[in-house]
C-alpha positions, 0 to 999 in steps of 0.5 A: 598627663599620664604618668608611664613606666619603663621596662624591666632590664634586659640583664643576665648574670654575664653581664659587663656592660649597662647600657642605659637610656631615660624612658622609652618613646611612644612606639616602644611603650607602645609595641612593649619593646626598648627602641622600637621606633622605626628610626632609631639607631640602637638596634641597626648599630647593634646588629652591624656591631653583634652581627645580626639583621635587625631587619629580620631578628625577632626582639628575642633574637636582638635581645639574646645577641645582646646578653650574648656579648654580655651587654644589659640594657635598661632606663634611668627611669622607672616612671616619669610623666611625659606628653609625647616621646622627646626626653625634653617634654619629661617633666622633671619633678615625676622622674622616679629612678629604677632600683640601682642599688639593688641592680649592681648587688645582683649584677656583680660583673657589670664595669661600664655604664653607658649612657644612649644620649644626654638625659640618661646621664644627666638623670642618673648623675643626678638622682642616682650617684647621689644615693648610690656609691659606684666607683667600681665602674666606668661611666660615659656618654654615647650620642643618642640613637633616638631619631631626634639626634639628627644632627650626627650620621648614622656612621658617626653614631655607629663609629662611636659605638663601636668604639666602646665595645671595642674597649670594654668587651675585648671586641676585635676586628676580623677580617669581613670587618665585622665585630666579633666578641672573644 
């Protein structure tokens, strides 16, 4: 079994939000972008909720909205070993974590950490709360966006996102009822 590595954070100084996932699939690492499996809902949600078309944006357009609304995107997971792309098939004793201690140094603003699905957070309770004191933050779960978290609606995966960047980043309504960022 390989052992595969995960992508440099997607961060500016700007941000409050850390969304963290655990490793990126087979066609992310293969196309070197985060979510970039076809069914994935991570960038169809975004785009609903930070008005783009994630159809037609590039990755630089996606990832330009994101830390727009000051949101940063990175994995639990810096290297692991894993056959396939289910976080179920990682194999638990090559999980290395990313540098937090370092990351929240020099990402002073960020308040919220949330985590796209179960095995982020179960990999960062675990291995990085233990090591790294963090009670300046808020920490939650968001259901997955990954294509094998079948058994919620794209609506319902989309409702609770929106949820968080409603509370977190002073996101209102207009009247088209699309997100904008104050």
């Amino acid at each position: 079994m390989t052992t595969i590595y995960s992508f440099a954070p997607i961060v500016d100084s700007h941000a409050r939000v850390l969304i963290l996932g655990s490793m990126p699939g087979q066609a992310s690492l293969n196309a070197g972008q985060y979510y970039a499996h076809p069914q994935n809902a991570f960038w169809r949600i975004m785009g609903e909720l930070l008005d783009f078309d994630p159809a037609i944006a590039s990755y630089t357009e996606k990832t330009t909205a994101l830390k727009s609304a000051h949101i940063a995107l990175w994995d639990v997971l810096q290297s692991c070993r894993r056959e396939g792309s289910l976080d179920s098939s990682i194999e638990i004793q090559s999980q290395v974590v990313n540098d937090f201690e370092s990351f929240f140094k020099t990402h002073t603003h960020i308040r919220f950490v949330f985590f796209n699905g179960g095995k982020a957070e179960d990999c960062f309770r675990r291995y990085v709360l233990r090591d790294t004191a963090l009670d300046f933050v808020q920490l939650s779960r968001l259901p997955s966006t990954s294509p094998a978290n079948a058994t919620l609606s794209f609506a319902h995966k989309r409702d609770k996102w929106r949820q968080m960047l409603m509370d977190t980043l002073f996101i209102s309504q207009n009247r088209s009822d699309q997100l904008s960022v104050r």
